[in-house]
C-alpha positions in Angstrom: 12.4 15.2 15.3 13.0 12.2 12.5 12.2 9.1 13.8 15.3 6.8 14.3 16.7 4.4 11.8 18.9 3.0 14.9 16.1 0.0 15.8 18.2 -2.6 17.9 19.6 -1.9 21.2 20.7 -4.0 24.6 18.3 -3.6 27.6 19.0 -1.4 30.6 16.5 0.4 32.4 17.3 2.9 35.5 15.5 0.7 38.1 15.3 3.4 40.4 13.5 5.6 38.3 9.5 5.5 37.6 10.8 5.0 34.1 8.1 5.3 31.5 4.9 5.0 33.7 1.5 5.8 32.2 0.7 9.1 34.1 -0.3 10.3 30.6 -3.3 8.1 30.2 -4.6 8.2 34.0 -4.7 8.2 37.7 -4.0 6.0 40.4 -3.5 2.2 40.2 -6.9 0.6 40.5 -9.2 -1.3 38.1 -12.8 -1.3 37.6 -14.1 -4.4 36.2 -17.0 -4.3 34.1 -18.8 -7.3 33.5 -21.9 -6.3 31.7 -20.8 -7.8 28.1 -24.4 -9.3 26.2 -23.4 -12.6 24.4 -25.2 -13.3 21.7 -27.9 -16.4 21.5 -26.9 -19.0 19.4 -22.8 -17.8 19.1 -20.5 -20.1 19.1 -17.2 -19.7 21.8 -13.5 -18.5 20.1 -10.9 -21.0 21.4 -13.0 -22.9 23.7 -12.8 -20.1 26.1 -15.2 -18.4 28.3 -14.1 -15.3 28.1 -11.5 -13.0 27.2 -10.5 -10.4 29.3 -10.0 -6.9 28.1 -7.8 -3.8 29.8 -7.6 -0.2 29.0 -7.9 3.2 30.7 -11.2 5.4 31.0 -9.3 8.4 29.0 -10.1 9.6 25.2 -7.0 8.7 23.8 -8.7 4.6 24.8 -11.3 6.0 22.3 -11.3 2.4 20.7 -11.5 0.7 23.3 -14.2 2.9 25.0 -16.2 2.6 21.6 -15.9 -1.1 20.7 -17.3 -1.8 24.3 -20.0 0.6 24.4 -21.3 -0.4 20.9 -20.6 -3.7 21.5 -17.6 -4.8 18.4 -15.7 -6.6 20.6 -18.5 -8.9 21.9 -19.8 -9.4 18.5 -16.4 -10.2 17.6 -16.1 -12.8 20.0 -19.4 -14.7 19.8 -20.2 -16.7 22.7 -16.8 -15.7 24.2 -18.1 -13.0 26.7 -15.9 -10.0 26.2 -14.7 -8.8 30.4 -13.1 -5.4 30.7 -11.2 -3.7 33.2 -10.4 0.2 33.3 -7.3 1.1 35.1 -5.9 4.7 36.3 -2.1 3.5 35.7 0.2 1.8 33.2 2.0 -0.5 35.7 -1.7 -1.3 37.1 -2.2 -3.1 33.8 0.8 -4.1 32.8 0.8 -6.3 36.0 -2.7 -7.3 35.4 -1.3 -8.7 32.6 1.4 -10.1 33.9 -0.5 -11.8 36.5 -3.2 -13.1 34.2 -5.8 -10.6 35.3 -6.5 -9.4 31.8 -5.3 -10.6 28.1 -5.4 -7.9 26.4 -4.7 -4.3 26.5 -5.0 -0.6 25.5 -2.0 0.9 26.5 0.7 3.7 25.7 4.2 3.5 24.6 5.9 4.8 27.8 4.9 1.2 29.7 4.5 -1.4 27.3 8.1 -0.3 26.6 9.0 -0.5 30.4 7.0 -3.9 31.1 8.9 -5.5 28.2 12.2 -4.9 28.7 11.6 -5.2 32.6 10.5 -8.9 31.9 13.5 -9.7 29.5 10.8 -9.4 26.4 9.0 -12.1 27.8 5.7 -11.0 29.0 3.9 -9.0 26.5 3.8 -7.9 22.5 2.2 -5.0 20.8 -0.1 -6.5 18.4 -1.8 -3.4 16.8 -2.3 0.5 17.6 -4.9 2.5 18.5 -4.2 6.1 18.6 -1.8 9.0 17.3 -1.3 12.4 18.7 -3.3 14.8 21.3 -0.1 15.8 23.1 0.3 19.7 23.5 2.5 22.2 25.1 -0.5 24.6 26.9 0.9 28.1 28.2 -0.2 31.0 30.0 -0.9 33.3 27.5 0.0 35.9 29.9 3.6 34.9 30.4 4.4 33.1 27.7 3.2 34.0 23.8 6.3 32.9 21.7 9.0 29.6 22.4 11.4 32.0 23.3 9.5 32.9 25.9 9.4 29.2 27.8 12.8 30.0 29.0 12.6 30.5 32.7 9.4 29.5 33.0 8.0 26.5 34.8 6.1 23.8 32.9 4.5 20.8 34.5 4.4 17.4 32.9 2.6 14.4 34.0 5.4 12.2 35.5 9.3 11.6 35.6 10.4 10.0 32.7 6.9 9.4 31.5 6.2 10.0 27.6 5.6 13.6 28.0 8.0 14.2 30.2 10.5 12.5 27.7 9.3 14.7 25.0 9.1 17.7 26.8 12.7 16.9 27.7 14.1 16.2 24.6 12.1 19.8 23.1 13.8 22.1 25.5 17.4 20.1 24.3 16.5 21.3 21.1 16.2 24.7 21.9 19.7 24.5 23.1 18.7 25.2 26.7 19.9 22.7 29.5 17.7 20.7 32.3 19.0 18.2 35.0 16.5 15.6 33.9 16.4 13.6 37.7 15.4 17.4 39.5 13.9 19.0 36.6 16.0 22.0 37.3 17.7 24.4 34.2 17.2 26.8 31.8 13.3 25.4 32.4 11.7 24.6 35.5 10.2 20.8 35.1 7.3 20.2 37.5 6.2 16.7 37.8 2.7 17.1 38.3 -0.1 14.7 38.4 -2.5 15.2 35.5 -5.2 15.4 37.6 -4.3 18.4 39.5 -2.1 20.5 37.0 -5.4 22.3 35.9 -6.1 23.6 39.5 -2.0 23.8 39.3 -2.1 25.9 36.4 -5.7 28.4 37.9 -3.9 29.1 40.8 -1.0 30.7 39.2 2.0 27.8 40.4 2.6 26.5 36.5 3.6 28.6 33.2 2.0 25.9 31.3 2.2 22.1 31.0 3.0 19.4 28.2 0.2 17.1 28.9 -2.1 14.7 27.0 -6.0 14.9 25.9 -8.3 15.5 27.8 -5.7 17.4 30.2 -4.7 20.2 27.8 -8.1 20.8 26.6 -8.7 21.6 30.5 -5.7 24.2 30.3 -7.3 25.7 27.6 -11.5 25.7 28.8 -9.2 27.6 32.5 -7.9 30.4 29.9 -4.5 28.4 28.5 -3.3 28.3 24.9 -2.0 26.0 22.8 1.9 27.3 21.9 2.7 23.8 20.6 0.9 20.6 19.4 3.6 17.8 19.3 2.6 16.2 16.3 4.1 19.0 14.3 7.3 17.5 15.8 7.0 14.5 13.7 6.9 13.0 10.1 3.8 13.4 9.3 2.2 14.5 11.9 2.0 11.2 13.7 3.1 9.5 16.8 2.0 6.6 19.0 -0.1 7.6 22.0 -1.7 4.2 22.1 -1.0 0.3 21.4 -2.8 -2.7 21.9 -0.6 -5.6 23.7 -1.2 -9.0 24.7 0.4 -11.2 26.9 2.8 -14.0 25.0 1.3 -16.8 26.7 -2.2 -15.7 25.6 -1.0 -15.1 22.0 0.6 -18.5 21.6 -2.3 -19.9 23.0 -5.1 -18.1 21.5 -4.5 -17.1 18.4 -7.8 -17.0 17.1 -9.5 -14.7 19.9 -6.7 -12.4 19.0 -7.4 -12.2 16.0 -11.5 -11.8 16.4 -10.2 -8.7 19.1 -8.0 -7.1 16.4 -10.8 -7.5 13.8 -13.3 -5.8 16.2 -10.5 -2.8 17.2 -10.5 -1.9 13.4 -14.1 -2.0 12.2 -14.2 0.0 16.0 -12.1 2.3 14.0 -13.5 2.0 10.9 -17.0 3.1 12.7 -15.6 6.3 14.3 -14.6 7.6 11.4 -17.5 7.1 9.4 -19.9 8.2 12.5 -17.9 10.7 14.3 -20.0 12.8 16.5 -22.1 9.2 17.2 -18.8 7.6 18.1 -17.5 10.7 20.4 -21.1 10.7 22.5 -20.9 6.8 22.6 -17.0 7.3 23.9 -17.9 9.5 26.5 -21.2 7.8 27.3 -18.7 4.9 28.2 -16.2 7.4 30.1 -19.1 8.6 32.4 -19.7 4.8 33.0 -16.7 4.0 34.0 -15.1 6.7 35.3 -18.2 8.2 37.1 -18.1 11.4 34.8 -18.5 12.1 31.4 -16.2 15.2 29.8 -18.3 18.9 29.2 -17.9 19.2 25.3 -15.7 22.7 25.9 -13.4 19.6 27.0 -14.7 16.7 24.9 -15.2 18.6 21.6 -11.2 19.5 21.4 -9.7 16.7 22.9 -11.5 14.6 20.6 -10.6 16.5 17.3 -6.5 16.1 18.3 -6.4 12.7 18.6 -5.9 10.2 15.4 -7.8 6.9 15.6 -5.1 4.5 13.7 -4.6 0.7 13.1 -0.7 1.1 12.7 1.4 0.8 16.2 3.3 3.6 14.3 6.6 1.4 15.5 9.5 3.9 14.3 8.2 6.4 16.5 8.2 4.2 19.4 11.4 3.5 19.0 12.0 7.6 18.7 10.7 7.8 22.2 12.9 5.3 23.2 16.1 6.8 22.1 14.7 10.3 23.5 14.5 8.8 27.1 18.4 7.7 26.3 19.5 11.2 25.3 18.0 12.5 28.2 20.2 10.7 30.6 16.5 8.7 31.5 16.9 5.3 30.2 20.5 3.0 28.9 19.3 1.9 25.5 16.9 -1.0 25.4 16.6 -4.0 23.5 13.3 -3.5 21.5 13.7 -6.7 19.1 10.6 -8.6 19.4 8.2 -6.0 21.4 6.4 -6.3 18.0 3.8 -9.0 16.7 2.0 -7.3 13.8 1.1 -11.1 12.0 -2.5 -11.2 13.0 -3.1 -7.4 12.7 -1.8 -7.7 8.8 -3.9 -10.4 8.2 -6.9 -8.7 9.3 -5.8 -5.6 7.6 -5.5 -7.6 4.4 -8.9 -9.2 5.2 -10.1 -5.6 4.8 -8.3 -4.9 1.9 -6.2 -2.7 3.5 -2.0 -2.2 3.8 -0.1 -4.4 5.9 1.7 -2.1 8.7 5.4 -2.4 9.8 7.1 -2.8 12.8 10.3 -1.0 12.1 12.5 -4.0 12.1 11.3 -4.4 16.0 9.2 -7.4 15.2 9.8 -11.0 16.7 11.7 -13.5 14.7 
């Protein structure tokens, strides 16, 4: 699966389709505003404003975002600029937060910031950063299924029609030569749209095969007797894919360009953190999950999910774009216009700050 060299394309998205929705990263369409941010005494407000206003889903592969909340980088960041969040349970949920001026920023996958840019004309949003690589896998019933080969026939959930996974899973079972109608998931495999939330009872009662599914949803295939016949990041060069961006809304950016910036900062020595205090930063994630979600993950759960997933400063652009031309070969999407869904000039200059790389965008960045 190389990425794709081919980075400009003209927009067309199948309107009737629930193109590239964020089933992979949660549930539902409401958010949960969290309003508990400490400002420090004696900082001094970013941009003259009051606050800025901070989005992302209550799911592990938000690690970042979960971790620079609960241990307070973003507020620090910010100074006197309280930091606000929001969780939300779906990707149009956010992106029309952000549309509507809800939230600034946000933690989001690939599958919608794709769809809520080339929805708006490439007007409403950039990707200014990523977040996360990986924690995708194809969990089977060991029963049924213990080589590839043996996927033929059987019926394997995925979290949404035309959803990342879904796209993925897709173009997989194309390149094992077998056929699906993409719109009815029928074929050489049956595809079952199934919410992430209930494949794991799905998959217990005996009505799945198995399921191409995100973190923590495969590690609860695998704690209900699954195992893991594929990790998708072996699929790719070097192991690594986007599961996560950042975005921001355009107007914000223009105007703002300095609490950007202090966010950015914040999302990488977020990063930076978690790597150096790993087991600290995965109780502190999940510590934040329980707060907002209402329950933290049993480490059987935690402990795996956690391991999979790649904490990364690069929006890993090229293999957006990959996904992208996937969704086109599977009949799911006309190919898009991506020129300009990228804004990596603030993110470079904290990464340079740091002493670090700059990142690239693929040649999808704006002019």
């Amino acid at each position: 699966m190389p990425a794709t060299t081919a980075l400009r394309r003209t927009l067309a998205v199948i309107a009737a389709l629930p193109l590239l929705s964020l089933a992979a990263c949660g549930y539902g369409s409401e958010a949960k505003e969290d309003d508990t941010a400490q400002v420090a005494a004696g900082a001094e407000k970013i941009d003259g404003l009051d606050s800025v206003r901070i989005g992302y889903f209550g799911n592990v592969t938000h690690a970042t975002a979960l971790v620079g909340n609960q241990k307070g980088f973003f507020q620090k960041a910010l100074g006197a600029t309280e930091a606000k969040y929001a969780t939300f349970n779906a990707g149009p949920s956010e992106i029309e937060a952000l549309n509507s001026g809800s939230i600034d920023i946000g933690w989001i996958g690939p599958s919608p910031a794709i769809n809520g840019y080339t929805k708006s004309g490439g007007k409403n949003l950039r990707i200014i950063g990523g977040s996360a690589s990986g924690g995708v896998k194809l969990v089977v019933n060991p029963d049924k299924i213990k080589s590839v080969e043996d996927v033929k026939g059987k019926r394997i959930a995925t979290p949404q029609l035309g959803n990342t996974q879904d796209v993925a899973f897709l173009n997989w079972v194309a390149e094992q030569g077998w056929k699906v109608d993409a719109q009815s998931g029928k074929g050489d495999v049956t595809v079952v749209r199934s919410d992430n939330k209930v494949t794991p009872d799905a998959y217990k009662a005996g009505s799945l095969d198995g399921a191409w599914v995100p973190e923590p949803t495969a590690s609860k295939l695998v704690a209900e007797g699954g195992k893991v016949l594929l990790d998708e990041s072996t699929l790719w060069p070097d192991k690594k894919f986007v599961i996560t961006n950042i975005i921001v809304s355009q107007k914000f950016l223009k105007e703002h360009p300095k609490a950007v910036e202090a966010v950015l900062k914040a999302s990488a020595d977020t990063n930076e953190w978690i790597k150096a205090n790993p087991d600290e930063a995965k109780a502190a994630a999940n510590k934040q999950l329980e707060k907002d979600t209402g329950k933290a993950l049993p480490a059987e759960v935690l402990d795996p999910a956690w391991k999979s997933i790649e904490l990364t400063d690069d929006p890993l652009a090229a293999t957006l774009d990959a996904q992208a031309e996937h969704a086109v070969k599977a009949g799911l999407l006309k190919e898009p216009d991506l020129e300009g869904i990228y804004d990596l000039t603030l993110l470079n200059k904290v990464l340079k700050a740091k002493g670090e790389p700059a990142v690239d965008d693929a040649g999808l960045g704006v002019k």
